[in-house]
C-alpha positions as CSV (number, residue, x, y, z in Angstrom):
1,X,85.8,80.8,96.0
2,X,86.2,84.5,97.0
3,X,83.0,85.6,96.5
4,X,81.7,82.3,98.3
5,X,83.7,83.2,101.4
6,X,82.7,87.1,100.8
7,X,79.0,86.1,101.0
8,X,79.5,83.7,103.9
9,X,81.3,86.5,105.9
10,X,78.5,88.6,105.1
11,X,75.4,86.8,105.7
12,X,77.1,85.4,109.7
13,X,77.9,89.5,110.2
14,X,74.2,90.4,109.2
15,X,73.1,88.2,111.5
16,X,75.6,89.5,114.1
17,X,74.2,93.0,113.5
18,X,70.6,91.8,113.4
19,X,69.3,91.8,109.6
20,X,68.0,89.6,107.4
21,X,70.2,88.7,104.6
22,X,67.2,89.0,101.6
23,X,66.7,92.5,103.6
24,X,70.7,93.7,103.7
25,X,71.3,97.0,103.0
26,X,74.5,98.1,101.1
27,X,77.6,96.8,101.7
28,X,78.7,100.2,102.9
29,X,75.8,100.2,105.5
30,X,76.8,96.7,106.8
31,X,79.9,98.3,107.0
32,X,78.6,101.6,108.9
33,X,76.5,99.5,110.9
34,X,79.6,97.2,112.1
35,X,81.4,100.2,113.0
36,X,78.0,101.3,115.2
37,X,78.3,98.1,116.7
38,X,81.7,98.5,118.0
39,X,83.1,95.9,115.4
40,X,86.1,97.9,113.3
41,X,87.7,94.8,112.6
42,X,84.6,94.0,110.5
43,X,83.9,97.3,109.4
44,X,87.5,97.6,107.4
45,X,86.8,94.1,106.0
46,X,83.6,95.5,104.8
47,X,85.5,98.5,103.4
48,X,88.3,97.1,101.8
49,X,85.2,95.2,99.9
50,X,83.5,98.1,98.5
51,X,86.3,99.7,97.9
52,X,87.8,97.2,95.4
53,X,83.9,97.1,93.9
54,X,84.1,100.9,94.1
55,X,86.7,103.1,94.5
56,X,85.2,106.2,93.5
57,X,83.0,106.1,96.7
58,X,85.1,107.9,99.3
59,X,83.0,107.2,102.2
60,X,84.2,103.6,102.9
61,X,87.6,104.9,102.8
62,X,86.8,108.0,105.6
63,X,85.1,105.3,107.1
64,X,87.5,102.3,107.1
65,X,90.2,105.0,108.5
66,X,88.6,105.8,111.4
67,X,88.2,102.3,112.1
68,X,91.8,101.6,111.6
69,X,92.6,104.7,114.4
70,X,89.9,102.9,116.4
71,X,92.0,100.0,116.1
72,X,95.5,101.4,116.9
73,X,96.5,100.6,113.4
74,X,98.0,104.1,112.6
75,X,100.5,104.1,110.1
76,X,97.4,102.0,108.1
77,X,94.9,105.2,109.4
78,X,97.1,107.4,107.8
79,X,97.6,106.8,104.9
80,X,94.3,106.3,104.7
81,X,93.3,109.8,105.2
82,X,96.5,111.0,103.3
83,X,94.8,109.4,100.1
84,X,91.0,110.3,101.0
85,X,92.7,114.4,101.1
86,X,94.6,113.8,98.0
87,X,91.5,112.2,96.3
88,X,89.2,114.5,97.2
89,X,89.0,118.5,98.0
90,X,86.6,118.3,100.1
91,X,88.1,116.2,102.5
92,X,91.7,119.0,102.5
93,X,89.4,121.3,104.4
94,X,87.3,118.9,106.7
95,X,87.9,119.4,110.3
96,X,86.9,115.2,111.1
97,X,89.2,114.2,108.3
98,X,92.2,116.7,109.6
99,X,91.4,115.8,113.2
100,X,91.4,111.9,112.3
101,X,95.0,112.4,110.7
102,X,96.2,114.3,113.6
103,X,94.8,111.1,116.1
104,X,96.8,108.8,113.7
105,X,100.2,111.1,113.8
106,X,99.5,111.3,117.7
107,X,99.2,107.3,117.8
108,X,102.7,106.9,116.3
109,X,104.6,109.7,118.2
110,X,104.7,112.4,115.5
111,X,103.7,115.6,117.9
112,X,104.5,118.1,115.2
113,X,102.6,116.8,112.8
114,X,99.5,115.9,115.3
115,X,99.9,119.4,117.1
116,X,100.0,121.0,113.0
117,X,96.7,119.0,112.6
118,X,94.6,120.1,115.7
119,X,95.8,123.3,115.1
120,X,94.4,123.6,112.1
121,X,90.8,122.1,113.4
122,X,90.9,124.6,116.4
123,X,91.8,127.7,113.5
124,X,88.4,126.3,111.1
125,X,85.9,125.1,114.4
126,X,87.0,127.0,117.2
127,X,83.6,125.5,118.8
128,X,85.1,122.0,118.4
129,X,86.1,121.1,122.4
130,X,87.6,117.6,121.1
131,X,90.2,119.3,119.0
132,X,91.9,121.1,121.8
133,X,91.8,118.4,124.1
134,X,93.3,116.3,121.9
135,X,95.9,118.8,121.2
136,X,96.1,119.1,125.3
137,X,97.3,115.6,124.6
138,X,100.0,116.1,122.0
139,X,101.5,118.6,124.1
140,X,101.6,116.8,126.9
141,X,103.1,113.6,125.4
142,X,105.8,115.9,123.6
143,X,106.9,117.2,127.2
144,X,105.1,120.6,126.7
145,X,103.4,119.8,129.8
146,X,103.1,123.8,130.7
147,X,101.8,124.7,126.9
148,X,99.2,121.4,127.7
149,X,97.6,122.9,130.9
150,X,96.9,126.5,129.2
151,X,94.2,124.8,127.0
152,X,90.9,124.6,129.7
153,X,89.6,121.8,127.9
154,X,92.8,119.5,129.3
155,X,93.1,120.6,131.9
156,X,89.7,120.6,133.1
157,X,89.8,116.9,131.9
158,X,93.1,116.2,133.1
159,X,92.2,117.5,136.6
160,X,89.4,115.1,137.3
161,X,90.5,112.4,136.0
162,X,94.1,112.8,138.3
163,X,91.7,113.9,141.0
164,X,89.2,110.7,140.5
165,X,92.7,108.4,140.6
166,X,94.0,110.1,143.9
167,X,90.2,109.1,145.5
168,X,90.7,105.3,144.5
């Protein structure tokens, strides 16, 4: 009956993305494609499918955490990417994965840990402007309001949007 309802699922959600079922690529591509499409819900279904298929494939699992920050699920999100950094080396050092984490410890309120995160992304990619605006954030949130409006990137963003708010 599972697998009935699995294939079901799937063929209404190619058709939702727009392929043909004898044509349907992976079920980590339906999965990637869902995501595309703005469908996370779906995407973590999708996920959690190849994942019990194939857990040695860490992509649906980088994949179906983002979704779940994406969703505002965050305690799900991270442990998520806790496993996916346990699981795999790789992952320890990359700058998405650490960021994703920090976006998950910022969702629940834990501003040490999310600050400890985007630090770490700003010290590997200096370059990476989304880091330090997301740590603008955490500071901010935490009541370092002063610490927040040193990084440009806030408080260039933070500026016009409080400026485009005034004007309305």
């Amino acid at each position: 009956g599972k697998q009935v309802v699995e294939g079901s699922y799937l063929a209404v959600l190619l058709k939702i993305l727009g392929t043909e079922a004898d044509k349907a690529p992976s079920l980590f591509d339906i999965a990637s494609a869902a995501a595309e499409a703005g469908l996370p819900r779906d995407a973590v279904l999708c996920c959690d499918m190849v994942l019990r298929r194939d857990g040695g494939d860490l992509r649906p699992l980088k994949l179906k955490a983002f979704c779940l920050n994406d969703l505002g699920e965050y305690e799900e999100a991270l442990q998520a990417f806790n496993l996916l950094q346990t699981r795999s080396s790789g992952e320890q050092n990359d700058p998405f994965t650490i960021m994703g984490r920090g976006n998950a410890a910022l969702g629940l309120g834990r501003y040490q840990e999310s600050t400890r995160c985007f630090d770490e992304v700003v010290r590997m990619r200096p370059d990476l402007k989304e880091a330090l605006v997301y740590k603008g954030f955490t500071l901010y949130l935490s009541g370092r309001v002063d610490e927040a409006m040193e990084i440009e990137e806030f408080r260039s963003g933070f500026e016009a949007r409080f400026k485009s708010e005034l004007l309305k």
